[in-house]
C-alpha positions in Angstrom: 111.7 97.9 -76.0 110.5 96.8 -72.2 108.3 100.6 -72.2 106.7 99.8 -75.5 106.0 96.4 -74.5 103.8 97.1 -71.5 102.7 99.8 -73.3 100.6 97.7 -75.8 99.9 94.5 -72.7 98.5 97.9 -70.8 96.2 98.9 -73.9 95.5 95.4 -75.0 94.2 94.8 -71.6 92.1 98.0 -71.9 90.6 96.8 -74.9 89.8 93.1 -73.5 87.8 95.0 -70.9 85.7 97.2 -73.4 85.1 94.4 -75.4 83.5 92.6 -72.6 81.4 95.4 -71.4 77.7 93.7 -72.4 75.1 96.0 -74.6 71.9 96.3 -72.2 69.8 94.5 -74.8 72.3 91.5 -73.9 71.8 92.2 -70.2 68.2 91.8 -70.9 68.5 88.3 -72.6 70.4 86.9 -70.3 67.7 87.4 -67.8 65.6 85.1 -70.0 68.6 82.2 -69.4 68.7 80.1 -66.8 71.9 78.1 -66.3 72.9 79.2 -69.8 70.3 77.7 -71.5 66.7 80.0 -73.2 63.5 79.5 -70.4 60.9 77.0 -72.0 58.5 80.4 -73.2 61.7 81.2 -75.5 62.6 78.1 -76.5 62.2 78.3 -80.8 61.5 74.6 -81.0 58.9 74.3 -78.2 55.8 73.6 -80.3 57.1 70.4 -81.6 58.4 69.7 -78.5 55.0 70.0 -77.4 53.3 67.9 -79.9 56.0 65.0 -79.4 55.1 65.2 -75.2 50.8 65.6 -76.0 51.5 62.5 -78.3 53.3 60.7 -75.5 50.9 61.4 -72.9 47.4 60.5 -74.4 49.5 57.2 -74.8 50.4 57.1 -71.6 46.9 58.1 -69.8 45.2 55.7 -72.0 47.1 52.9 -71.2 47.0 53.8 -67.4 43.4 54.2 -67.7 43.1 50.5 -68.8 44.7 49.0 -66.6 43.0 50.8 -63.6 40.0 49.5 -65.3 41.0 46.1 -65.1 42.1 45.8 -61.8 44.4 45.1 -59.0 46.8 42.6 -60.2 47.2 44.4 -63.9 48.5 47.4 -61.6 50.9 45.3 -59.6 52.2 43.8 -63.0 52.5 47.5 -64.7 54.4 48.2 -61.4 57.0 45.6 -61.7 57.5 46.8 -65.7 58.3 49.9 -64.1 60.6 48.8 -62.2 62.8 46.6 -64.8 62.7 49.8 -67.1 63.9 52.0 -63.9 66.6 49.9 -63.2 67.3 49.1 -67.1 67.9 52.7 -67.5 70.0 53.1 -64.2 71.8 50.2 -64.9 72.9 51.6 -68.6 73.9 54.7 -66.8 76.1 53.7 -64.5 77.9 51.1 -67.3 78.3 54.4 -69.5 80.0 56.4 -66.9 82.9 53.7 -66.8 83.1 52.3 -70.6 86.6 52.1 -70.2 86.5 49.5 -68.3 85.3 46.4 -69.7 85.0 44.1 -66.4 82.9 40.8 -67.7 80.1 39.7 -66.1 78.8 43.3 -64.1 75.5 43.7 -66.4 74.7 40.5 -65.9 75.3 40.9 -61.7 73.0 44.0 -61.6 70.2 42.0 -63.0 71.0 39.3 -61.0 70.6 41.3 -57.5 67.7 43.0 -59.2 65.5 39.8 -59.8 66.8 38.3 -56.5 65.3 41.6 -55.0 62.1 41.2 -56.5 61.7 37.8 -55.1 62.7 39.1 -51.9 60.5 41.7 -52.1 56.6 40.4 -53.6 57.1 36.7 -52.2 59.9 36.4 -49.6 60.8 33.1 -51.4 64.4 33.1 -50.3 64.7 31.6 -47.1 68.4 32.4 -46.4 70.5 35.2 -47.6 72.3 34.9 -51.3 76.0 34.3 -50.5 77.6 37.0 -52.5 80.1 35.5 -54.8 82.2 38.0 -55.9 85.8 38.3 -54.1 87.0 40.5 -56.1 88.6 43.5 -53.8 89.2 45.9 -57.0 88.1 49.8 -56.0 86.3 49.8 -59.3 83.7 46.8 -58.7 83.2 47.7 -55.2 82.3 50.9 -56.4 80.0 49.3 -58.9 78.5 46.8 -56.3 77.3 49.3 -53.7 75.7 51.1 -57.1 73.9 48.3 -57.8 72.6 48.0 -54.1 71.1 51.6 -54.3 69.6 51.6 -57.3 67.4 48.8 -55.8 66.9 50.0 -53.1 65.9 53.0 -54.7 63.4 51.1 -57.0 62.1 48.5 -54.7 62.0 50.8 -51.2 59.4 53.1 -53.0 57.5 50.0 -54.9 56.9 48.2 -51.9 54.8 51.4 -50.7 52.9 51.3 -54.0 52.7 47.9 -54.4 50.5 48.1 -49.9 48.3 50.7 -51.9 47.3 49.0 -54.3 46.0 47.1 -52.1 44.7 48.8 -49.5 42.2 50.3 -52.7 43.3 51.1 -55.8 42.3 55.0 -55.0 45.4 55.2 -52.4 47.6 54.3 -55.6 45.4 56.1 -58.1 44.9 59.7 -56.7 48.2 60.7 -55.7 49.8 59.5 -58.8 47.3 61.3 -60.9 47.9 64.5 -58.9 51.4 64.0 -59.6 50.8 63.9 -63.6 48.1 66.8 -63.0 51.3 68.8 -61.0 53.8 68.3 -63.9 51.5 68.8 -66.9 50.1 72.1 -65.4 53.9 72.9 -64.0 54.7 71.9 -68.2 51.9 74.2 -69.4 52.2 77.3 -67.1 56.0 77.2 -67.9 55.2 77.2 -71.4 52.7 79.7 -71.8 53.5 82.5 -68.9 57.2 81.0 -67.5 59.0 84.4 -67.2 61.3 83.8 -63.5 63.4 80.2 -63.1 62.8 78.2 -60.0 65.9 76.4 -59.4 69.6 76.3 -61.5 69.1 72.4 -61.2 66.2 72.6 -63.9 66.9 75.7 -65.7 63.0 75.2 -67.5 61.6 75.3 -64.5 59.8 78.5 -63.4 57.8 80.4 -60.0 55.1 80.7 -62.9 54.9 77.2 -63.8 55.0 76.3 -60.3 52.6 78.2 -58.6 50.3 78.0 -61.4 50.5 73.9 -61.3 50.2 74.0 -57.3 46.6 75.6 -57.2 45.4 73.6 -60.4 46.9 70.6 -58.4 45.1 71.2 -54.8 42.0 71.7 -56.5 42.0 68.5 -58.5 42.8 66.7 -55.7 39.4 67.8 -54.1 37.2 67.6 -56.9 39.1 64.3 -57.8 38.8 62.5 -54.6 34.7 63.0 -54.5 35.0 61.2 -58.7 37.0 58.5 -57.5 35.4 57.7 -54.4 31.9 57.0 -55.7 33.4 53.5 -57.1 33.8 50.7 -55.1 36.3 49.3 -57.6 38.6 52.0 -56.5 37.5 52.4 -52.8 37.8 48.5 -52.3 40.8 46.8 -50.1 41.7 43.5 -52.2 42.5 41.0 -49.5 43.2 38.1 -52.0 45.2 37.5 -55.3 41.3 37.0 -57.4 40.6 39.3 -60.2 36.6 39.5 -59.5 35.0 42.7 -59.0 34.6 43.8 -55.6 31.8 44.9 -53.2 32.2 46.3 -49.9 31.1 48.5 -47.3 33.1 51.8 -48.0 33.4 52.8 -44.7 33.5 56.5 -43.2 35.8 58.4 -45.3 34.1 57.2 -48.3 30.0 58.4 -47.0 29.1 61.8 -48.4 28.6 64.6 -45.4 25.8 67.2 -46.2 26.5 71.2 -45.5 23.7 73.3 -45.5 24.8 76.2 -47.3 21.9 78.2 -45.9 21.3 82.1 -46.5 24.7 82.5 -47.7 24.1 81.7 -51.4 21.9 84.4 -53.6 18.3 82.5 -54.1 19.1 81.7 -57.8 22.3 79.5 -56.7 20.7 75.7 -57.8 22.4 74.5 -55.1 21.3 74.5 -50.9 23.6 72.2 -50.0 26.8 70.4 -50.8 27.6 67.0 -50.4 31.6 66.3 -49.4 33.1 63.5 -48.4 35.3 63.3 -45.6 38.3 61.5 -47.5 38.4 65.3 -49.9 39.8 66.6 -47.1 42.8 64.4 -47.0 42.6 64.7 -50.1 44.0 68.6 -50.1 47.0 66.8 -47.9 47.9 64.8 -50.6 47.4 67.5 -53.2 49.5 69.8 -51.3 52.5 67.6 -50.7 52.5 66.9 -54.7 52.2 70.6 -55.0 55.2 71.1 -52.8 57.1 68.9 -51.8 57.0 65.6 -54.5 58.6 68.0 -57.3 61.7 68.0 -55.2 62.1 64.5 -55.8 62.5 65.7 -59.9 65.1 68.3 -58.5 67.1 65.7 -56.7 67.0 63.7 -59.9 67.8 66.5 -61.9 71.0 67.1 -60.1 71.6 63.4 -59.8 71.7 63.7 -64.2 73.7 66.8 -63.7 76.5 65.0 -62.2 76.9 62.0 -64.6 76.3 64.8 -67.7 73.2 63.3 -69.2 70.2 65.0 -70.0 67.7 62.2 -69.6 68.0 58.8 -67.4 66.9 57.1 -71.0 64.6 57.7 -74.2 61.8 55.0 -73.4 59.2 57.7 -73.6 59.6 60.3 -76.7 59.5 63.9 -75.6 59.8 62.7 -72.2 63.0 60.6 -71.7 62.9 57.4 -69.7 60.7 55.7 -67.3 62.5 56.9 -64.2 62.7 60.7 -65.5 58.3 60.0 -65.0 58.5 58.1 -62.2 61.0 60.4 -59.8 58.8 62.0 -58.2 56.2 59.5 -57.8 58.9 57.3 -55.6 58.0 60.2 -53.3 54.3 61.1 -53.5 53.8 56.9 -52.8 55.9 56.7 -49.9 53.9 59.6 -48.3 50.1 58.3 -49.8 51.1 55.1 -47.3 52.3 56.7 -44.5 49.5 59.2 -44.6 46.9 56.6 -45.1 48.3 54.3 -42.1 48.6 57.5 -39.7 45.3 59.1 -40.4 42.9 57.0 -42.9 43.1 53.1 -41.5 42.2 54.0 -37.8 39.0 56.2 -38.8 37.9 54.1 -41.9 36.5 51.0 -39.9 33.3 49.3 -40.8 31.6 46.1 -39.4 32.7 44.4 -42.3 36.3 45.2 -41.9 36.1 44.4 -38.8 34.5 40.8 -39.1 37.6 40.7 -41.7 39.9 40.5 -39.5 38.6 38.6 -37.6 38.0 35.7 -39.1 41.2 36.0 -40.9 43.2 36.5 -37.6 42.0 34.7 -34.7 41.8 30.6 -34.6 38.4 28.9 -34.4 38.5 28.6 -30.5 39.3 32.4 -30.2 36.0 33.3 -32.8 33.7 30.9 -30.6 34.7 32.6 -27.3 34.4 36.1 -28.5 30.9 35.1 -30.2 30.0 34.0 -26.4 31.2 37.1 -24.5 29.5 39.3 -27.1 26.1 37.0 -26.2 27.0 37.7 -22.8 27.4 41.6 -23.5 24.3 41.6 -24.9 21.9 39.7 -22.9 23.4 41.8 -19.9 23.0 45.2 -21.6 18.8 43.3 -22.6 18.1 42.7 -18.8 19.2 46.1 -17.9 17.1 48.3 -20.9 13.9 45.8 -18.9 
């Protein structure tokens, strides 16, 4: 009875492994899976997919568009929506990955540290610390306190970068969040059409097709781009008040188009001797690179952040995109690197006279302005009797 019995285990065992001996046509589908799941270019519902995202996005560009048009303030505004939505959808998040327990009061504390952020944040109205009234010691709302603290700092850390770009001209806030859209709408469409090889097991649509194909289309936007947008003082402008007039200013620098004589090395049909570029284009392919490169990762973090609470979106405020923060993940990136960039190159080789009289009337007291006016009289009468 013992020899028959590992007879059959011996032959069942046999036939486990035959049966799981794959067909090469199923060798070849599986190298059109990524993570388990079919690559975007064999997905059988991607069409409407792709009609639901298109529909989504004119709304969104159109929208955007608008309130670029109407100015500085608008943006800031469309910012803090952001924000609430971000955090809305965070917020629900970490409530769902603990539904069983039903502590009172925790939804109402996350919005309560998110407004007093805000305030802290755009107005420094507080001037002495909140005194945190919980004294509870449980594991559980500890837990969900130092959540609450990273999800704003997450969502007001990157804003406050935005929110100093805005202002500094709304073409520091403007071009690198457009080459972020430009990025993920060519990574979307490359993917679609010619996405054979996945990228990265954290987003199994993702593909070296899509990607490469969206880096180029991005870097060269952000060229072309950048000589559009900086033809408009409404975008080139610093906004040094809280007004909603329309500006005027002296561009500066970055913003003055350089001539290069392209000489005898275009054919003598080419309609064009010489091109006009402006200096800022050259940052410009800075910018367009990091998006290319290094902002996406900000959508991989976020993908593996979703991966680990088991969700496929952060929220469904957008159809055919998910929520706000699935858009805005890596934008938190590309604006902390726009102001950083623009600080450390742009601001010390963008001054004009009129900045500079700016700051100082804004800066130095009436008795300061007076004695620089007299020095620079002395400066110059000096520098008149010498030229005689």
């Amino acid at each position: 009875m013992q020899r028959d019995t590992s007879s059959s285990d011996v032959s069942a065992s046999h036939v486990g492994r035959v049966r799981r001996r794959k067909h090469p046509s199923e060798a070849t589908t599986d190298g059109n899976r990524a993570n388990g799941q079919p690559l975007l270019v064999n997905d059988q519902n991607k069409y409407k997919s792709m009609l639901i995202r298109t529909y989504s996005t004119v709304w969104m560009i159109g929208g955007f568009a608008f309130i670029i048009y109407v100015g500085h303030l608008y943006i800031w505004a469309m910012v803090v929506v952001i924000q609430i939505y971000m955090a809305r959808e965070l917020f629900n998040l970490l409530r769902k990955s603990s539904e069983e327990k039903q502590l009172p009061g925790f939804r109402l504390l996350n919005w309560h540290f998110f407004f007093t952020a805000m305030l802290y944040t755009y107005g420094r109205f507080l001037s002495r610390q909140l005194v945190n009234t919980v004294g509870s010691t449980y594991k559980y709302q500890f837990k969900q306190y130092a959540w609450t603290h990273m999800i704003l700092l997450t969502v007001f850390a990157q804003s406050a970068f935005t929110v100093a770009n805005i202002f500094e001209g709304i073409f520091w806030f403007l071009l690198p969040a457009s080459l972020i859209v430009i990025n993920d709408i060519f990574a979307y469409l490359f993917g679609f059409f010619l996405g054979r090889t996945p990228l990265i097991k954290l987003s199994p649509k993702k593909t070296w097709e899509g990607f490469i194909g969206a880096s180029v289309t991005t870097i060269i936007s952000a060229f072309l781009l950048a000589n559009v947008m900086g033809r408009f003082q409404w975008l080139t402008c610093p906004r040094k008040d809280l007004s909603t007039g329309w500006l005027y200013c002296d561009p500066g620098p970055m913003f003055k188009p350089e001539h290069y004589s392209l000489g005898e090395s275009v054919p003598h049909w080419f309609p064009w001797k010489d091109l006009a570029i402006m200096p800022v284009q050259w940052h410009a392919l800075a910018l367009g690179l990091f998006a290319s490169i290094i902002a996406p990762f900000g959508g991989f973090f976020a993908s593996g952040f979703k991966r680990a609470f088991k969700i496929k979106d952060f929220g469904d405020s957008i159809p055919g995109h998910g929520g706000i923060t699935d858009r805005m993940d890596c934008q938190m990136v590309m604006a902390v690197f726009a102001y950083i960039y623009h600080q450390s190159f742009i601001a010390p080789q963008n001054f004009s006279v009129e900045i500079i009289l700016d700051q100082i009337l804004r800066n130095l007291t009436y008795e300061e302005q007076k004695y620089l006016y007299e020095q620079l009289g002395e400066m110059f009468h000096e520098r008149q009797l010498g030229q005689n």
